[in-house]
N, C-alpha and C positions, 0 to 999 in steps of 0.2 A: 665237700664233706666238712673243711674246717670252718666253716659260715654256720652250717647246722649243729656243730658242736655247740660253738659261740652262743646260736640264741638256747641253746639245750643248757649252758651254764647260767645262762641269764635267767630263766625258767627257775633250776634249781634255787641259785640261791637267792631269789625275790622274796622268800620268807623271812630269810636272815636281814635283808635290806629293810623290809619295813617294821620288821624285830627293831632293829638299829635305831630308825627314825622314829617309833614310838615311844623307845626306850631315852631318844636325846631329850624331847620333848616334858616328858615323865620329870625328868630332873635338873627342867629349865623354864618350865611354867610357871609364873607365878603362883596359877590357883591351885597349884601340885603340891602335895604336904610332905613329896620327895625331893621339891626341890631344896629345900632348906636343911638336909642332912650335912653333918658335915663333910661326905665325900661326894656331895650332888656334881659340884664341877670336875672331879675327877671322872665321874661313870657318862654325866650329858658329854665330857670330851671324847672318849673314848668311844661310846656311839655314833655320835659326829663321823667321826672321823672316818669308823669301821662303813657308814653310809655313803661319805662322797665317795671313797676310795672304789667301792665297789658297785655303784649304780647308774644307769647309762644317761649322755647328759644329752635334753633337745637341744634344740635349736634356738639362740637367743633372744630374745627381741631386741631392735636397737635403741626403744627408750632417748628418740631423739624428736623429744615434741615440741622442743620452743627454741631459736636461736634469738641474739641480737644483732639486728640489724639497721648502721644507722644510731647506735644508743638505745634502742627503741628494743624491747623483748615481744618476739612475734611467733605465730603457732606456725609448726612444720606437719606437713600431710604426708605420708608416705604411701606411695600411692603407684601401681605397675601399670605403666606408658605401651609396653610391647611385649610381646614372651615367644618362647619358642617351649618345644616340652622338656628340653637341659636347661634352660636359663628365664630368668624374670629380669627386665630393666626396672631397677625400682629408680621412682624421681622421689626426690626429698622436697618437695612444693612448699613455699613460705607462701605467708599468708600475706603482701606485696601490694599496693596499691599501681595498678595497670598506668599511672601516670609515672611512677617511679621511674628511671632508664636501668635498663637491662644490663646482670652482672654476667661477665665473662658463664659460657656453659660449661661445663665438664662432663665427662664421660672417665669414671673410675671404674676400672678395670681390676676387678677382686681377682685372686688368683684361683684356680680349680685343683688347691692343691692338699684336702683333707680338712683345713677347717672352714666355716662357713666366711660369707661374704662380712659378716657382722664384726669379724675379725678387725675392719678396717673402720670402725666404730670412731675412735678418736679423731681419723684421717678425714672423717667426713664433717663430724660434728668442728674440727677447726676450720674446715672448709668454708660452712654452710653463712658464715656471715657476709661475704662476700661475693659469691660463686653460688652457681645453678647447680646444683649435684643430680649426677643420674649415676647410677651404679649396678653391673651386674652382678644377680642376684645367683647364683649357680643351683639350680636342685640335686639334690641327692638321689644319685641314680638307681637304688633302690625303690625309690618311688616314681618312676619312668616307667612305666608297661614295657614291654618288651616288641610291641608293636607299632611303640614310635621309631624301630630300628635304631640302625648304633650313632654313635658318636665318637668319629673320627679325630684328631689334632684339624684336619684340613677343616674340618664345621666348625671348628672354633673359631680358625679364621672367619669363614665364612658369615659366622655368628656377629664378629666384630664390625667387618665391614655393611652386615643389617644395621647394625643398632646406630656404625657413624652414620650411615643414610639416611635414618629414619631423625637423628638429632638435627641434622643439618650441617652446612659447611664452614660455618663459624665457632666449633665445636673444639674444644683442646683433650686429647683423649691424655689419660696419666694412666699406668699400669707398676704394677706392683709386684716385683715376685717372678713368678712361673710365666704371666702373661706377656711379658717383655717382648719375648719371641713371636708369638701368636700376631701381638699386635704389629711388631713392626715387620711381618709378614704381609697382613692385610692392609697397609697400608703402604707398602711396596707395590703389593700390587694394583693399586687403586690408579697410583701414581704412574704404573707402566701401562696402563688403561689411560689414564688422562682424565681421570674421572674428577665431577666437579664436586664432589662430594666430601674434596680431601679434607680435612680437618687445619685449623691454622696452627696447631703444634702438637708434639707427644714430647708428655713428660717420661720418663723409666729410673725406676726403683727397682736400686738388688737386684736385679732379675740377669739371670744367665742365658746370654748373648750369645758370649764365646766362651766355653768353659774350661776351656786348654788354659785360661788366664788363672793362676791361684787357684788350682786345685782344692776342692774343701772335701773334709771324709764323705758329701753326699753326692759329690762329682766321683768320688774313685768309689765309692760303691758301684755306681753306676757303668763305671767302665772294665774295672775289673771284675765285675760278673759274667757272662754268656746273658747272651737273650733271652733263650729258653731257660735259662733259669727264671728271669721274670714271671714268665709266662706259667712255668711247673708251679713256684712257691708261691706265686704273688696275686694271682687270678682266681677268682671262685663264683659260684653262683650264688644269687640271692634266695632264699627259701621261698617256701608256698606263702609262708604269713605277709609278706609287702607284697606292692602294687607291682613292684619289677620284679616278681620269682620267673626265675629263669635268665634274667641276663646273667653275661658276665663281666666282672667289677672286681676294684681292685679295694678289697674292705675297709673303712674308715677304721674299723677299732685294729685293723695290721699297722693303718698306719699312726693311727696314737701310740700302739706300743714300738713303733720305728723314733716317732718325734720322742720319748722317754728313754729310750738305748741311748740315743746322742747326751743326753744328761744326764742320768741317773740319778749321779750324786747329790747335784743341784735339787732335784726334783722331791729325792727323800729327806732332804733338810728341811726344803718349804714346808712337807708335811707334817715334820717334827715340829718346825716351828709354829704352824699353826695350832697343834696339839699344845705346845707349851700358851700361845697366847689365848688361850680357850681356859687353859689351868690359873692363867695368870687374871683374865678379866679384860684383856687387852683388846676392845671389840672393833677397834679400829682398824688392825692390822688382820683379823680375824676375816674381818668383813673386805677387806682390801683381797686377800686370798681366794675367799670362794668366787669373787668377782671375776678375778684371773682363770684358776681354772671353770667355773662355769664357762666360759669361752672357749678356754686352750681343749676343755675334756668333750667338747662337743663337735664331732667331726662327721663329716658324710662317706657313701661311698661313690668311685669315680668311676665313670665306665671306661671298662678293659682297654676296648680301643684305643680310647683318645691315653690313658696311662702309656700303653705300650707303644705307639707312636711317639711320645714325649720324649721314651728313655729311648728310641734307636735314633730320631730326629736330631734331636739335641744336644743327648749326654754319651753317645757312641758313633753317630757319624758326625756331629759337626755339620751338618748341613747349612744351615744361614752361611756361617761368616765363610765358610769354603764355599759358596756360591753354587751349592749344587741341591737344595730342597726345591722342588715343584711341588705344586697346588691345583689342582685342578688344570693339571698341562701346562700352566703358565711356570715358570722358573723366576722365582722371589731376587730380586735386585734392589736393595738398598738401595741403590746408587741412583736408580731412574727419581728420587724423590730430589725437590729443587725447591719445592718452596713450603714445606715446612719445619717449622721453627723445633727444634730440636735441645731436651737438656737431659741430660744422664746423672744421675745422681746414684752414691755409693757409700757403704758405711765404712770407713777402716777397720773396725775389727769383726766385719760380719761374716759369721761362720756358715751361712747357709750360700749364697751368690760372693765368691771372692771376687779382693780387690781387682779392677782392669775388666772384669767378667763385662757387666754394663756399660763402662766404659767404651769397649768393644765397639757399639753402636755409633759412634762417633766415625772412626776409619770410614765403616761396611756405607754412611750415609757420603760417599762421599761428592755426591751432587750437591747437599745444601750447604751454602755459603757460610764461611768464618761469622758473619755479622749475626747468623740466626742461630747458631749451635752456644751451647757453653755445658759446663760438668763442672761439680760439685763431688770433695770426697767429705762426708762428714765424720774431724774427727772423733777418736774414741768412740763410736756409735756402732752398735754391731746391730744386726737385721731389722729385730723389731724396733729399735730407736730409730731406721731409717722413717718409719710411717706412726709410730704411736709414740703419745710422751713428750717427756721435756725438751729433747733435744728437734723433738720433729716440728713444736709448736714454735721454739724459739728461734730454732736456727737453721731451717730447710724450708718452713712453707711461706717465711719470709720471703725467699727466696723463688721458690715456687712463684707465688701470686704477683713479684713483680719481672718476672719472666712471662708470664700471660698474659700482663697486660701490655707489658713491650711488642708480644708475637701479635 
């Protein structure tokens, strides 16, 4: 019912939105004989504003069509290798003369945790000089029919261990986030298989491992709730209007407004502030903002299953690092992994995966050898500084990149 409300509000007030956007326009055109009033930047701010606040945002493009490489500025093709009906491998293809030798592959692992893959936009485009990028693309389960059936935590595994087979075994998978888990599940088991498929390292980012380490308010959310409460407040169906009416998912706009409870404050300043540098003429920080939230406001929805597995898996039983999660019958052991290269990286002040949280992975591996493990805390850097930004360009993927090519 509260999915139906939602697009029942969105309905409403779509008159008032494009009220809003006609009305910014109006007294920011130049050929507009309103713009030149003297309170035009006051009225175009204030419709601005009363627009983004209140209208739903797609999906982004990632706007990543030329890298350098080499010195040399070359086109990038983006382009889907594999898919499944939850996920697209998208490959970031440079335009490469076939005599060239071949850069380290990656397989970047986007997290499936509310906002899109594009999220890791920065993460890819520092990459892309260097390194072969492929990246999953996750769909919004919204748009899944309801007849490709569910999607489980366990398919993700699943999902992962397709895309490392289908890249091949010289492949360094990096994950970010939520997928931390997921992946070095599937690659537990790969490894308890004996498969040749393993990959020659995983990187992990942020992402909770162990989450008994530095509790964050989104770990005791999760623990100090009941299950079924998940499941009563947090579950709902998709309407008739998308391609998924009928499943059940856990709604992208619950959890925007979950990602906006955690900061409020912060959140209502940025807007003030951008209101003031709209008033002001400041179109640099203006244009810096929309940038931002165009991204941050752009969220999907996740299917129920794999949510609710997430939260008993993960963030209430503990299953990985207490050695008791199976997968498909088999029981996930860290430990059977031996020969791949292994780095944990972690932000000191990051409020989403606490400190030690990814760390964790280090212990739980404890077949692969001192010579191939190492971990990184970077300081002062809280979640998003681990993969976007200054500190992620200057002082991690440095680091990164000559860890791949050591492994």
């Amino acid at each position: 019912m509260l999915y139906h409300l939602h697009e029942l509000k969105k309905a409403f007030f779509s008159p008032l939105l494009s009220f809003s956007d006609i009305g910014s326009s109006l007294f920011t055109n130049p050929a507009s004989p309103f713009a030149y009033s003297p309170l035009s930047r006051s009225f175009a701010a204030g419709y601005e504003l009363v627009n983004r606040l209140g209208k739903s945002y797609s999906k982004p493009a990632w706007g990543l069509d030329t890298t350098t490489v080499d010195e040399k500025i070359v086109a990038v093709q983006t382009e889907t290798t594999t898919q499944t009906p939850f996920c697209h491998l998208i490959h970031f293809r440079r335009d490469l003369p076939l005599s060239r030798p071949k850069d380290p592959c990656i397989l970047l692992v986007a997290p499936l945790s509310g906002h899109h893959a594009t999220l890791l936009r920065d993460t890819v485009r520092t990459l892309l000089p260097k390194h072969d990028v492929h990246v999953t693309d996750w769909v919004d389960a919204r748009l899944v029919p309801i007849s490709e059936g569910a999607f489980h935590l366990d398919d993700y595994v699943h999902t992962i261990q397709g895309f490392i087979r289908h890249l091949g075994p010289n492949v360094h998978v990096m994950s970010v986030c939520q997928p931390t888990v997921p992946v070095l599940a599937a690659i537990s088991l790969m490894a308890s298989a004996k498969d040749p498929a393993l990959p020659k390292s995983m990187v992990m980012m942020g992402g909770p491992i162990d989450t008994r380490e530095s509790p964050t308010q989104v770990n005791r959310l999760a623990e100090n709730k009941p299950f079924e409460w998940f499941e009563e407040k947090l579950i709902h169906i998709v309407p008739n209007n998308h391609p998924g009416a009928g499943r059940h998912v856990y709604p992208g706009f619950l959890q925007h407004a979950g990602f906006i409870a955690m900061n409020p404050d912060r959140h209502l300043k940025s807007h003030y502030d951008f209101y003031l540098d709209l008033l002001q003429g400041d179109d640099d920080d203006a244009e810096a903002h929309r940038r931002f939230y165009n991204e941050y406001n752009a969220v999907l929805d996740m299917p129920a299953e794999f949510y609710l597995d997430t939260i008993k898996v993960v963030f209430q039983n503990h299953d990985l690092p207490k050695g008791t999660w199976v997968v498909g019958g088999q029981t996930v052991k860290p430990s059977d992994i031996s020969n791949v290269a292994l780095f944990t990286i972690e932000g000191e002040l990051d409020d989403i995966s606490g400190e030690g949280q990814t760390k964790a992975a280090q212990a739980l591996c404890s077949g692969i050898p001192k010579s191939l493990k190492q971990h990184f805390t970077a300081p002062s850097c809280g979640h998003y500084g681990i993969f976007s930004g200054r500190r992620w360009r200057e002082d991690i993927y440095p680091k990164i990149a000559a860890f791949i090519r050591r492994a």
